[in-house]
C-alpha positions in Angstrom: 14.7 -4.9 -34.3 18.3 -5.8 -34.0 20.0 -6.9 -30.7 20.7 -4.3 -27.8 24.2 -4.1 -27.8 26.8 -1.8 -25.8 27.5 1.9 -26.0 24.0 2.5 -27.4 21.5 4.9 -25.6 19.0 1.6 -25.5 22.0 -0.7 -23.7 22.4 2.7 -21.3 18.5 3.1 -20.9 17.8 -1.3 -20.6 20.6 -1.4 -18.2 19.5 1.4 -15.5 15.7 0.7 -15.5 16.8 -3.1 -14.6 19.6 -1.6 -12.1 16.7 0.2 -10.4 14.1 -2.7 -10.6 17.4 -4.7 -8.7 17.7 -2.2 -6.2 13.8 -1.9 -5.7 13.0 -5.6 -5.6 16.2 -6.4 -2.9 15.5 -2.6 -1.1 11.8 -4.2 -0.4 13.1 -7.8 0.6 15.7 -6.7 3.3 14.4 -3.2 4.3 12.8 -5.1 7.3 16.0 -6.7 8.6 17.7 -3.7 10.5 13.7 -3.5 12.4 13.4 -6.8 13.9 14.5 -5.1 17.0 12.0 -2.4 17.2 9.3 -5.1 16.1 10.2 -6.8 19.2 9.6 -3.6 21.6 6.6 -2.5 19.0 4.7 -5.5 18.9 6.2 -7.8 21.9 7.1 -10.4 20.2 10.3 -12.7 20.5 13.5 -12.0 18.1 12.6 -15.4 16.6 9.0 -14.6 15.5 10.3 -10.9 14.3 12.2 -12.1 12.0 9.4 -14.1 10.5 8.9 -10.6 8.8 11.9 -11.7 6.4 11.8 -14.9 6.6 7.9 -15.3 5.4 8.6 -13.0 2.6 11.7 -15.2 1.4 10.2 -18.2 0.9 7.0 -17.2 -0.9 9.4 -15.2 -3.2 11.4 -18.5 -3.9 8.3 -20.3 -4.4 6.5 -17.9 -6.5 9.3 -17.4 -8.8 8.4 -20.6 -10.4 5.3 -20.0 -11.3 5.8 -15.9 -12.4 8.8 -17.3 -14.8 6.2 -19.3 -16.3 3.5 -16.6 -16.6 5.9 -14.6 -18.6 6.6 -16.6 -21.1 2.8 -16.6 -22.2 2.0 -12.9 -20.8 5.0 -11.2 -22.1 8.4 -10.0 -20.2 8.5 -6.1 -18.9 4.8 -6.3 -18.4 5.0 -9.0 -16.0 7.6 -7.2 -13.8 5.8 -3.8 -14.7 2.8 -5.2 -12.7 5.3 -7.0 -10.2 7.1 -3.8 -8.9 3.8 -1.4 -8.8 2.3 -4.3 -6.4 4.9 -4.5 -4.5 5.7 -1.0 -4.2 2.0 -0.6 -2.9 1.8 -3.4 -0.5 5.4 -1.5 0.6 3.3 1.1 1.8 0.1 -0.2 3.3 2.9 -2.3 6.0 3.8 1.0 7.1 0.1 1.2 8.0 -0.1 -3.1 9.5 -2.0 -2.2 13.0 -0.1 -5.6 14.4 2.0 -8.2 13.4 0.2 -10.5 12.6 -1.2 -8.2 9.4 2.4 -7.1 8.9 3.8 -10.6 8.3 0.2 -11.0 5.6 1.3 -8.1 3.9 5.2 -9.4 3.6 3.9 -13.0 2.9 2.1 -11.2 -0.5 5.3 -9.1 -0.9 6.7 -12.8 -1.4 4.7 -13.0 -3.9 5.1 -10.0 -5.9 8.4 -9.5 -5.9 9.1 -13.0 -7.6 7.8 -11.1 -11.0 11.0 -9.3 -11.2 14.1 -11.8 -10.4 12.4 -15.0 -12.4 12.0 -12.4 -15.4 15.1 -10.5 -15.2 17.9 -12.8 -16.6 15.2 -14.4 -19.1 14.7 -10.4 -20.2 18.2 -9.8 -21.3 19.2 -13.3 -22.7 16.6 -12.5 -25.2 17.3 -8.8 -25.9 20.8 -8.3 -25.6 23.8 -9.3 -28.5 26.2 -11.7 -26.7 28.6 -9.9 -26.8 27.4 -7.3 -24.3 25.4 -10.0 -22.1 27.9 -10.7 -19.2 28.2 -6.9 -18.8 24.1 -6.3 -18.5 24.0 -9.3 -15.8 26.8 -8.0 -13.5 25.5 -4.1 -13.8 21.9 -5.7 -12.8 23.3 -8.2 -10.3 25.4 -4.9 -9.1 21.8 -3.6 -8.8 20.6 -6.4 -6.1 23.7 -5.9 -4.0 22.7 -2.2 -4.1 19.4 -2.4 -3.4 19.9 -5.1 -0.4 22.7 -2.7 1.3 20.3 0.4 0.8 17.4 -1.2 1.8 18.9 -2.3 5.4 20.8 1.2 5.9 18.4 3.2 4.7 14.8 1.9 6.7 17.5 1.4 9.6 18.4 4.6 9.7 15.2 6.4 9.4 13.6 3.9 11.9 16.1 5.2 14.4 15.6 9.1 13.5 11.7 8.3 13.7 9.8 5.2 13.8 9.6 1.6 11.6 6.4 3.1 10.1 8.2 6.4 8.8 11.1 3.5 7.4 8.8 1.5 5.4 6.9 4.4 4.1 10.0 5.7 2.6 11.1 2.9 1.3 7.3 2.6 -0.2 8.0 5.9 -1.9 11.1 5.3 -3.2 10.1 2.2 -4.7 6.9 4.0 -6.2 9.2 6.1 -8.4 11.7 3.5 -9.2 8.4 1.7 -10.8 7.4 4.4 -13.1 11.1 5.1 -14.2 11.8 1.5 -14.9 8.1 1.7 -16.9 9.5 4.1 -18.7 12.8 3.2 -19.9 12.7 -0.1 -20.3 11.9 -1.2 -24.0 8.9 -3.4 -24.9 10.7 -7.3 -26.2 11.5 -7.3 -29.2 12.4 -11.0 -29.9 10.0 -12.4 -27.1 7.7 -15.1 -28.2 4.7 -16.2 -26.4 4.2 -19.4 -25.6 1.0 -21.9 -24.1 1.6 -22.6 -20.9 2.1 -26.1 -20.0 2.7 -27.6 -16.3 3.4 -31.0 -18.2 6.8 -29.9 -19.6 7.7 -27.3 -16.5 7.1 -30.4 -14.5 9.1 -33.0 -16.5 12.0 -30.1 -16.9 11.7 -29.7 -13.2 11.9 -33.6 -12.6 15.2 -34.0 -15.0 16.7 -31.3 -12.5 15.9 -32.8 -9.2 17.2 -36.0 -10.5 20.6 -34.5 -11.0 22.9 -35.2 -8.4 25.4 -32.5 -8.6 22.6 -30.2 -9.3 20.8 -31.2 -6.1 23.8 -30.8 -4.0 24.4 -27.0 -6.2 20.9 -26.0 -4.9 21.9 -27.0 -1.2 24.9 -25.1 -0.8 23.0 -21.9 -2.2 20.4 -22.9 0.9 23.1 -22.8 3.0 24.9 -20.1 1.4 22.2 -17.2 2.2 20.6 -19.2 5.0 23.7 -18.2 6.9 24.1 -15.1 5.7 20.5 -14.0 6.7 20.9 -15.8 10.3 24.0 -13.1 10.9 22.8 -9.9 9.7 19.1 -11.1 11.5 20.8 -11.1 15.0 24.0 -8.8 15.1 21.6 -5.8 15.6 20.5 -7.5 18.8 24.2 -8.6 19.7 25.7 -5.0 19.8 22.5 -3.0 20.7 21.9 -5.4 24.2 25.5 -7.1 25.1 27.2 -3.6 24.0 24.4 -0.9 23.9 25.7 0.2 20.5 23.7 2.9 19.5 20.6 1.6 16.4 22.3 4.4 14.3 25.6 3.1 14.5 24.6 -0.5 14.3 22.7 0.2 10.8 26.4 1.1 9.3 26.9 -2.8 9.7 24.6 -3.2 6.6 27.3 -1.3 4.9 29.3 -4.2 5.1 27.6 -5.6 1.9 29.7 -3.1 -0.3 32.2 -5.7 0.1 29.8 -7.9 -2.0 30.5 -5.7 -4.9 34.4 -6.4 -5.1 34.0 -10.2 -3.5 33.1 -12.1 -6.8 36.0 -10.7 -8.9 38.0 -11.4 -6.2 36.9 -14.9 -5.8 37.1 -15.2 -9.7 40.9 -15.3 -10.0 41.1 -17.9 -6.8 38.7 -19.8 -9.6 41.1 -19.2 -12.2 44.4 -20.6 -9.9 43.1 -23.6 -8.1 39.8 -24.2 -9.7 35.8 -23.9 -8.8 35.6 -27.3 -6.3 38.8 -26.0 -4.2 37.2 -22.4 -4.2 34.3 -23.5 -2.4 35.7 -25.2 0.2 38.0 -22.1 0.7 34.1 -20.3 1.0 33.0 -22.3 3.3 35.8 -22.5 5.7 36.4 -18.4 5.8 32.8 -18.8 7.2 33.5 -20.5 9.4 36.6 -18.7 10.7 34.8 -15.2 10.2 31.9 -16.5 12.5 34.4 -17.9 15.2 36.1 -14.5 14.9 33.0 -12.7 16.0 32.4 -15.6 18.6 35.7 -13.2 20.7 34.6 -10.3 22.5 34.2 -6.5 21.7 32.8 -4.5 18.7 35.5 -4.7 16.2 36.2 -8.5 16.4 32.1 -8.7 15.1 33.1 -6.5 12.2 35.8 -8.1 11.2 34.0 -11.2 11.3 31.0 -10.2 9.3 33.3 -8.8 6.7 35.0 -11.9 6.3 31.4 -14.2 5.8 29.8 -11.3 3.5 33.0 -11.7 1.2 32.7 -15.4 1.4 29.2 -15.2 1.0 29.1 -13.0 -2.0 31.9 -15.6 -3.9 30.4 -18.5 -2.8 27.1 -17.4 -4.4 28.9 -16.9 -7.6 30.2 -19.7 -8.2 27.7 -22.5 -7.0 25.2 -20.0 -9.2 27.6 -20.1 -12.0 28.3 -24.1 -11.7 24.1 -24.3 -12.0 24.0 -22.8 -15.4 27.2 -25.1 -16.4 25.9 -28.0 -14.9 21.9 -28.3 -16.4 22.9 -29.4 -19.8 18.8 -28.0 -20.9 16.2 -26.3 -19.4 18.6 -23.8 -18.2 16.1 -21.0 -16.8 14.4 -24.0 -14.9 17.8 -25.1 -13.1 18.4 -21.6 -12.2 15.1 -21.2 -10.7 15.4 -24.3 -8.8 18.6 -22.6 -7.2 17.3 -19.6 -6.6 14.0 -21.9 -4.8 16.5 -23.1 -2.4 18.7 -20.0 -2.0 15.8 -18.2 -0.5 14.2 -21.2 1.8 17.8 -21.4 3.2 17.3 -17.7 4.1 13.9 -18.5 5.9 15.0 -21.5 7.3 18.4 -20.1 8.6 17.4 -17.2 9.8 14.4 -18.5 11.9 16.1 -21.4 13.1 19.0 -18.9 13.9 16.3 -17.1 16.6 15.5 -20.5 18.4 19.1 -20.9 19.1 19.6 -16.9 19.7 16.9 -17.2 22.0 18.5 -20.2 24.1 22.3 -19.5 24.3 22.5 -16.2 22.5 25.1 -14.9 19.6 26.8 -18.3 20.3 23.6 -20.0 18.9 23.6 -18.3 15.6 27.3 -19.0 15.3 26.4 -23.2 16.5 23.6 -22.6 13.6 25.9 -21.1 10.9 29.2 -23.6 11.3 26.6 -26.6 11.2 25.4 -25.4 7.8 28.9 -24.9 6.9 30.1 -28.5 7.8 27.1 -30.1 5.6 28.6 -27.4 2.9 31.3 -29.0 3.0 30.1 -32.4 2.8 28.0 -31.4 -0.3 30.9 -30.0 -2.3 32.8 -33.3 -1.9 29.5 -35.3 -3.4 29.2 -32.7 -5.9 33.3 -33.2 -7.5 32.0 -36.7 -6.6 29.0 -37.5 -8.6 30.6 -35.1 -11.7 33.6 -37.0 -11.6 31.1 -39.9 -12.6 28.8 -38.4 -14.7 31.7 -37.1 -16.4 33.2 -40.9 -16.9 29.7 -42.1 -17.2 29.3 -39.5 -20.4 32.4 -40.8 -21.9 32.1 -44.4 -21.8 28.6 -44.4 -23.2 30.2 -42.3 -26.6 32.9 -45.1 -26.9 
């Protein structure tokens, strides 16, 4: 069968089942963020070992996403993330039913799991299936897809845990993703030009190796840790911030989460500061608007924490771009692996960053998760000069050995 290509009723159908299976699989991830709070009053707990609900989940998803992208390659593509979002889905629901935390965060640990079917598969799905001509357009609408679903996912669980209870929010959310499963069953096409392969941990392994031996690939996969690791140590602890230092109401404090529309808009934005002073230069731009959004939010009152959040989610959202983008430039074979790698890191920074985060929220308050944040962002910034670094040589090193 020929090539899925753009304005045809399969590029319309391919594109919204995996739109939907973005917005389930980020929905699912982040729906627990905006309920650390009431899983501190629910299960008295700290707001350090809440947000282990998150940060448990994170990094069995990175980790697992090795091992899924592998599976697929000898059990097929759409039925590995078939099975992938009806599991998840399910265990959705039964967390609505955990009795404590301690089964809540089991539950979220095997959401990890699941939901690695659908990322490590995703990209790999429509390199195969779709012309290239109308590739870069099925990526952005399914990345589109996980900024949906990770906005959604925080307003929507926040929201109905303040109308009812965290049990009614991840129900829902359950529910939802139950029917995004069957649609995305149903309108995404079987492969057509998939091929299965054995499976063999020999050559993942020696793929993985070249990558980890790759110095501006290695210092790629530690600005994505810190990249989302900050991110996730914001959004974990602003609901605390303005719900005890400035009794915000929860229902008010959920339209924080809306803040991630911005994401949308930030990497085309970002894109044309790419074009004028290049990727290197736009990174350290990233990193420093951090930092300045996080000392904004450092000055007292409600609106100087929005405006500082805005100003790290844009940044975020950019910098995730173009470090992501660099990875695929960079890893010269074994693209899928380098990417994976990335993504491995991009979610332990969130786990990382966000429970470390609560240590320092728990000693000195909102000022510790800022400390946290602008130390990730000052060993950002030494990692983007040994990344122009080390491709400066590789890039002399290349040339002399074709003279």
């Amino acid at each position: 069968m020929d090539y899925i290509r753009e304005g045809t009723s399969s590029f319309k159908k391919v594109n919204l089942a995996l739109f939907i299976a973005g917005v389930n699989t980020f929905a699912i991830l982040y729906c627990v963020q905006p309920l650390l709070e009431p899983f501190t009053r629910e299960f008295a707990v700290s707001p350090s070992v809440s947000s282990l609900a998150l940060s448990v989940t994170t990094i069995f998803l990175a980790v697992s996403m090795l091992v899924m992208g592998s599976l697929s390659e000898v059990w097929g593509r759409k039925g590995v993330m078939v099975v992938a979002m009806f599991a998840s889905s399910f265990l959705c629901l039964a967390s609505a039913f955990a009795p404590d935390f301690y089964t809540l965060l089991l539950l979220r640990l095997v959401i990890g799991i699941t939901l690695a079917g659908v990322p490590s598969i995703a990209m790999a799905y429509l390199g195969e299936e779709m012309a290239k001509s109308s590739l870069a357009k099925a990526i952005g609408i399914y990345i589109s897809g996980n900024a949906f679903g990770a906005m959604a996912g925080r307003f929507l669980a926040g929201s109905l845990a303040d109308l009812f209870n965290w049990q009614t929010a991840l129900f829902a959310i359950g529910m939802i993703s139950l029917a995004a499963a069957i649609a995305f069953y149903y309108l995404l096409r079987p492969s057509q030009h998939f091929q299965a392969k054995n499976l063999h941990f020999g050559e993942l392994s020696r793929a993985l190796g070249v990558h980890l031996k790759s110095k501006p690939l290695l210092s790629l996969f530690g600005l994505g840790f810190l990249l989302l690791g900050s991110n996730v140590a914001l959004y974990n602890f602003i609901g605390f911030e303005l719900i005890n230092r400035y009794q915000v109401e929860a229902v008010y404090v959920n339209g924080v989460y809306l803040l991630f529309i911005i994401g949308m808009f930030s990497s085309v934005l970002i894109g044309r500061l790419v074009a004028r002073i290049g990727q290197v230069y736009s990174l350290y731009t990233v990193f420093l608007l951090i930092s300045c959004g996080t000392i904004v939010s450092l000055m007292d009152g409600v609106g100087f924490k929005i405006i500082g959040l805005a100003l790290t989610t844009f940044s975020f959202f950019g910098g995730h771009s173009i470090a992501s983008s660099l990875v695929s430039r960079m890893a010269m074979a074994n693209k899928a692996q380098a990417s994976s790698l990335y993504l491995l890191m991009y979610y332990a920074g969130s786990s990382v960053g966000g429970t470390l985060a609560g240590v320092f929220w728990g000693q000195i308050g909102w000022a510790g998760v800022v400390i946290v944040v602008n130390g990730f962002m000052v060993i950002g910034i030494g990692l983007i000069r040994w990344f122009s670094k080390t491709t400066r040589l590789e890039i002399e090193q290349d040339k002399a050995s074709s003279v």
